[in-house]
C-alpha positions in Angstrom: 33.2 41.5 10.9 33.5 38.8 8.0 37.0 38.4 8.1 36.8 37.0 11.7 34.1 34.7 11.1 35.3 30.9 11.3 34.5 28.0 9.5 33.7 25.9 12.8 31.5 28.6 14.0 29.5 28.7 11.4 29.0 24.9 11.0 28.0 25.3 14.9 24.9 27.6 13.9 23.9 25.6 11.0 24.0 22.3 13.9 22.4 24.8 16.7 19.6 26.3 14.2 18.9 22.9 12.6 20.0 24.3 9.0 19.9 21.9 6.2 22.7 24.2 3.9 24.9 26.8 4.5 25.9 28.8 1.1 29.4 30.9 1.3 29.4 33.1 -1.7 31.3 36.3 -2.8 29.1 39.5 -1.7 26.4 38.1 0.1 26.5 37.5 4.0 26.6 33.4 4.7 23.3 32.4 4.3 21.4 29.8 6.2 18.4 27.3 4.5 15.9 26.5 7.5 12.9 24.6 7.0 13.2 25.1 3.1 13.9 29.5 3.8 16.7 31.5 3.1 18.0 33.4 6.2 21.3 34.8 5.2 23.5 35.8 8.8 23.7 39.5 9.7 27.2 40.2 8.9 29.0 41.9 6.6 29.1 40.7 2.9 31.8 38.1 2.1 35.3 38.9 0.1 37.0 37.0 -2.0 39.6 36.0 1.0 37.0 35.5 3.1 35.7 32.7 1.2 38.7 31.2 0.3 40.0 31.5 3.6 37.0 29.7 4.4 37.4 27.1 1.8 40.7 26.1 2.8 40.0 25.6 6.4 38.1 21.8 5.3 39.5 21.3 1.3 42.5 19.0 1.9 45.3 19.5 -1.5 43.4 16.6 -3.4 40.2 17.8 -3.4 42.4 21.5 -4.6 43.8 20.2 -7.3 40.6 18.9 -8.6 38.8 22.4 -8.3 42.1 23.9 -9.9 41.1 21.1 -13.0 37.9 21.6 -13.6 36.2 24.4 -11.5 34.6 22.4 -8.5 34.6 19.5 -6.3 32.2 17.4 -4.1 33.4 15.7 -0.6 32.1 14.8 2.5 33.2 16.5 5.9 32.5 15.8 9.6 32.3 18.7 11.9 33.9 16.7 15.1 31.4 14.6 16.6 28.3 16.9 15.8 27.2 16.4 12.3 28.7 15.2 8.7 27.9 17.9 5.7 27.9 17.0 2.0 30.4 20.1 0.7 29.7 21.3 -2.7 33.1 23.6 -3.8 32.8 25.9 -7.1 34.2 28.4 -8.7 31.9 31.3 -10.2 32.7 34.8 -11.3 36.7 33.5 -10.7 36.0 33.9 -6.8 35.1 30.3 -4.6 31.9 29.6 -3.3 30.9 27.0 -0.8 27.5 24.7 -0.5 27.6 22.4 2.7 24.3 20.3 3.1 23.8 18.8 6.8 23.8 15.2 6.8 21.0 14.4 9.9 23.2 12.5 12.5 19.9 10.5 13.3 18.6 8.0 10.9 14.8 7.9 10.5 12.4 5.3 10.3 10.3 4.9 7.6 7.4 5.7 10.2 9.3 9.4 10.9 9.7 9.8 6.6 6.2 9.2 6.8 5.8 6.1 3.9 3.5 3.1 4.3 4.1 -0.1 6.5 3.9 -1.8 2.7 7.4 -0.1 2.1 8.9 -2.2 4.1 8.4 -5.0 2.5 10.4 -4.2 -0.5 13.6 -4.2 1.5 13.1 -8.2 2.1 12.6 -8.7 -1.4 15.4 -11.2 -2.9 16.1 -9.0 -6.2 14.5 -6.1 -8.2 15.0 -2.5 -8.7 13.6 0.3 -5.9 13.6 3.3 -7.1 13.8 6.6 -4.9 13.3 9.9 -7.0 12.7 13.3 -6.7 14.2 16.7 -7.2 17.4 17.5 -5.4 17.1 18.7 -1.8 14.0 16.3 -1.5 15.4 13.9 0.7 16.2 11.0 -1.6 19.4 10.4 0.3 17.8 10.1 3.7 15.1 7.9 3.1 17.9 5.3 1.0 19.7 5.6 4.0 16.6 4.9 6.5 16.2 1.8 4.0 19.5 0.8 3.6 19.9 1.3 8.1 16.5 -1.6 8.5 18.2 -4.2 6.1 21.3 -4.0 8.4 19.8 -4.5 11.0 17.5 -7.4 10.3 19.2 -9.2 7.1 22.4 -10.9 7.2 24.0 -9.6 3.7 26.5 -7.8 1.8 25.1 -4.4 1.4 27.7 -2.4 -1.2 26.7 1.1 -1.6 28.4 3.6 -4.1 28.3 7.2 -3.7 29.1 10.4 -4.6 30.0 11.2 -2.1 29.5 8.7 0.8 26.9 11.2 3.1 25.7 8.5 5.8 28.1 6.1 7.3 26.6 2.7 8.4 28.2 0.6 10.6 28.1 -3.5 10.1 25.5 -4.7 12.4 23.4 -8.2 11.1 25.2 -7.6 7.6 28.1 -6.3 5.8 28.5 -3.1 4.4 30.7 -2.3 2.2 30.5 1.7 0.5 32.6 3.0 -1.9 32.8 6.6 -2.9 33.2 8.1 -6.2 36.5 9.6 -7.4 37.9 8.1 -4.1 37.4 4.6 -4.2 36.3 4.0 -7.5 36.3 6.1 -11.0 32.9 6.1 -11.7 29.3 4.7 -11.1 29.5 2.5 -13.4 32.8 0.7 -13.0 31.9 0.2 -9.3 28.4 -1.5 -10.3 30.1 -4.0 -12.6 33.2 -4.5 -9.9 30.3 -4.5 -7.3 28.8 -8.3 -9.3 32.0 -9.8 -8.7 32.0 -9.3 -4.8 29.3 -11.4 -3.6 26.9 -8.5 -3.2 23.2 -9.5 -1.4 22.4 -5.5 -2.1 23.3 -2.5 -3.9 22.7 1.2 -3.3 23.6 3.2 -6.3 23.6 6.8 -5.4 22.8 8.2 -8.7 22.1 7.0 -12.0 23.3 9.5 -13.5 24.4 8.3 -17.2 22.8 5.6 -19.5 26.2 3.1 -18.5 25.2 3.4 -14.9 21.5 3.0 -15.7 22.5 -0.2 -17.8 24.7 -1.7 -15.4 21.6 -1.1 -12.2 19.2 -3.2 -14.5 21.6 -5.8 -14.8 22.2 -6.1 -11.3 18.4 -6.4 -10.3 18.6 -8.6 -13.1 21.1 -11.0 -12.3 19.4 -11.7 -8.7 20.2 -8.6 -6.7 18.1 -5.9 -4.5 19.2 -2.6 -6.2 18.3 0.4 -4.5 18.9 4.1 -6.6 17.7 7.7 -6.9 16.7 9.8 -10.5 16.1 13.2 -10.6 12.6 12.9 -11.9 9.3 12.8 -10.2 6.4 10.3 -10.7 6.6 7.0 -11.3 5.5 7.0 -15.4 8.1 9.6 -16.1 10.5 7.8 -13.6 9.7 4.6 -16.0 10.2 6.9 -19.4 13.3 8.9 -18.6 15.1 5.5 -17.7 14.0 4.0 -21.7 14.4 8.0 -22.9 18.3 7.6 -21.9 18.5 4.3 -24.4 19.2 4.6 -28.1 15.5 3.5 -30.0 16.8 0.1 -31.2 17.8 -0.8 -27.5 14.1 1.0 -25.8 11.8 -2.1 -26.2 14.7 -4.3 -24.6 14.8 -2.1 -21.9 10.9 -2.1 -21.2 11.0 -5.7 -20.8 14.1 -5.7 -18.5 12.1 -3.1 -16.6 9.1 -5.1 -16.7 10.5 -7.9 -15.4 12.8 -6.5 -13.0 11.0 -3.2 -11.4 10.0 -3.6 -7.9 8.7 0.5 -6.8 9.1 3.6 -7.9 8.8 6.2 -4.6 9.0 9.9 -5.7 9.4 12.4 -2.6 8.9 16.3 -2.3 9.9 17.9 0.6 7.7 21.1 1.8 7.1 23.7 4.7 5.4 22.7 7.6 2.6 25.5 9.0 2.1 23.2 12.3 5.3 23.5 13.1 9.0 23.9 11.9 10.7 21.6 9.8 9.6 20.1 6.4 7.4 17.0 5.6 7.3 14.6 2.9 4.9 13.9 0.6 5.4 10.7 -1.8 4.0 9.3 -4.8 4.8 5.2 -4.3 4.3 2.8 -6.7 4.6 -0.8 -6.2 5.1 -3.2 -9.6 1.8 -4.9 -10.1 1.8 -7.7 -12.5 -0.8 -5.3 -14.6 2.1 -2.2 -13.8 4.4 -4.5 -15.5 2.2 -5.0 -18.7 1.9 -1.3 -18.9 5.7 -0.7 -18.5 6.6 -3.7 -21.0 3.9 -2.7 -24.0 4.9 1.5 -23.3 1.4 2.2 -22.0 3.1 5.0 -18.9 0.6 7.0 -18.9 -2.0 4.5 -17.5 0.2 4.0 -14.8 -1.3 6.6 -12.5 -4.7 5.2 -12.8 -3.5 1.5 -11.2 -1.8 3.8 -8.6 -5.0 5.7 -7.6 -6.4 2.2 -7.2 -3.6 0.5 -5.7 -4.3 2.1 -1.9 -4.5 -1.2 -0.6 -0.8 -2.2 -1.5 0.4 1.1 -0.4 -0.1 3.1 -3.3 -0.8 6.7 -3.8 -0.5 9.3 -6.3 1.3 12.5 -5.5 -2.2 14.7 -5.0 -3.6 12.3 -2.7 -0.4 12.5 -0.3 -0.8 16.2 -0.8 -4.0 16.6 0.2 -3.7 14.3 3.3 -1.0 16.8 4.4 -3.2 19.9 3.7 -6.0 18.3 5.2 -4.0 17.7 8.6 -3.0 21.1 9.0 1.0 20.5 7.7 0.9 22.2 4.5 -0.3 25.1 3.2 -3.1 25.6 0.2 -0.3 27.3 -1.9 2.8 24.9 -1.2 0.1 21.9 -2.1 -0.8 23.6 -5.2 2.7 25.0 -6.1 3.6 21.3 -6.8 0.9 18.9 -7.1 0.5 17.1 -10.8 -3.0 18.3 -11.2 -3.6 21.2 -9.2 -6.9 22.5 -11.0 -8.1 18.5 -10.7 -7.0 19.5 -6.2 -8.7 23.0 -6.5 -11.9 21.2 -7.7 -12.1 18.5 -5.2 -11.8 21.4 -2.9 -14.6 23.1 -4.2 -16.7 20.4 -4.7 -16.4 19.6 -0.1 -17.2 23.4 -0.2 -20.5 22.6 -2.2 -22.0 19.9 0.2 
């Protein structure tokens, strides 16, 4: 039955079962990822031809080449007027395997993600760094996106983005938008950033900072009198703040802490996890907004009091990553062990727990 599976059908189930990935690999059935599950189809396993077969039917002879150089490639595809995917092409075991993430059609609104009305405030700011983190598959590109969508509307600016690849397309509305993608447009992160200060640029999204050039060249730009949006892969804002001065050599890391310091604007860090009121995922968020006492403790290295101004920053729209969790658990969206399975402190969650039980 494999070989007479299509490529457009199956994008058409991951679209009709609201699937965030599909995976394509060698002697395993295509498998579907709903609401954060694996549900792989029931067919038979896939061949090598099926695969490739597969492959081929949305890899143009560029994007083949560079697999054929260095074992993969990254693009982004639209399934006709339905949905965009983010397509992730690899080689492994010498047969091709295929990751296509669903790019949501819809943009949300900060009030859908499910951050604070404070949020918003940071996309009017004239210059600074905003930070969006988390692991991969946490939704880091959609909430940019949601950000990047509300400046459009309601600024009149030169938005660049840079991506890798470009996943949302925004049309100009109130501003400008220019977006560049990686390996297509532009060599690398980096180069784009620095081209990016030379073309009048209001705001910048940098899809990843990926390397310490990139990372140097972000700072810069808030620096210099831009709004710089960008994601990490880390979560919390003091190890957000430490993997950034981490990535520097030592004589360089106390240069950096001021430039931070002065330039940091908010740290968000997002996890994504199961709903059990419903299907679907739900967000919870660790935000930190740059206090002038925040700034102190990122310029003298002091991180690790960071969390504490957080837990007292509620006002501002701050909150720790527990606090978010337990708010979900305590609505009925989450489950005890998803809340547990990635909270920071989870025997400091399982105590306030007990301690309700005990009144």
């Amino acid at each position: 039955m494999s070989s007479q599976l299509r490529m457009n059908d199956l994008l058409q189930l991951v679209v009709d079962e609201g699937a965030s990935d599909l995976h394509l690999t060698v002697g395993s059935a295509p498998v579907l990822r709903i609401s954060g599950s694996l549900h792989p189809l029931d067919t038979d396993p896939l061949t090598p031809e099926d695969t490739e077969r597969l492959m081929l039917e949305i890899t143009d002879d560029e994007h083949m080449a560079r697999i054929k150089e260095v074992g993969g490639t990254d693009f982004g595809f639209g399934f006709e007027d339905q949905a965009r995917f983010r397509v992730s092409v690899l080689k492994q075991k010498g047969h091709y395997g295929v990751v296509m993430r669903q790019i949501p059609s819809k943009l949300m609104s900060l009030e859908d993600i499910g951050l604070p009305p404070q949020v918003r405030d940071l996309l009017f700011r004239p210059r600074g760094l905003v930070l969006v983190t988390g692991p991969t598959g946490s939704g880091k590109t959609t909430t940019l996106a949601s950000m990047i969508n509300i400046i459009n509307q309601e600024r009149d600016c030169h938005i660049i983005t840079v991506e890798d690849p470009v996943e949302y397309y925004h049309d100009h509305q109130k501003s400008v938008v220019s977006q560049r993608e990686v390996g297509v447009d532009v060599k690398s992160f980096s180069l784009a950033l620095r081209g990016a200060l030379r073309q009048d640029p209001d705001v910048i999204l940098v899809g990843e900072m990926r390397d310490l050039e990139t990372m140097s060249a972000a700072i810069t730009a808030a620096e210099t009198g831009h709004l710089v949006f960008a994601t990490l892969h880390t979560t919390g804002a003091a190890r957000t703040v430490d993997r950034i001065v981490d990535a520097f050599p030592t004589d360089q890391q106390e240069q950096v802490r001021i430039q931070l310091s002065a330039t940091m604007q908010a740290v968000i860090s997002q996890v994504l996890l199961p709903r059990t009121d419903r299907p679907g995922r739900a967000a919870a968020f660790e935000i930190m907004i740059a206090t002038d006492s925040i700034r102190s403790l990122i310029r003298e290295g002091k991180t690790y009091r960071i969390t504490s101004d957080i837990q007292t920053g509620a006002r501002l729209g701050m909150v720790t990553l527990d606090a978010s969790l337990l708010k979900l658990f305590d609505e009925g969206i989450i489950s005890l062990e998803e809340m547990i399975r990635v909270a920071d402190n989870p025997a400091s969650i399982i105590e306030k727990l007990e301690s309700r039980k005990s009144r």
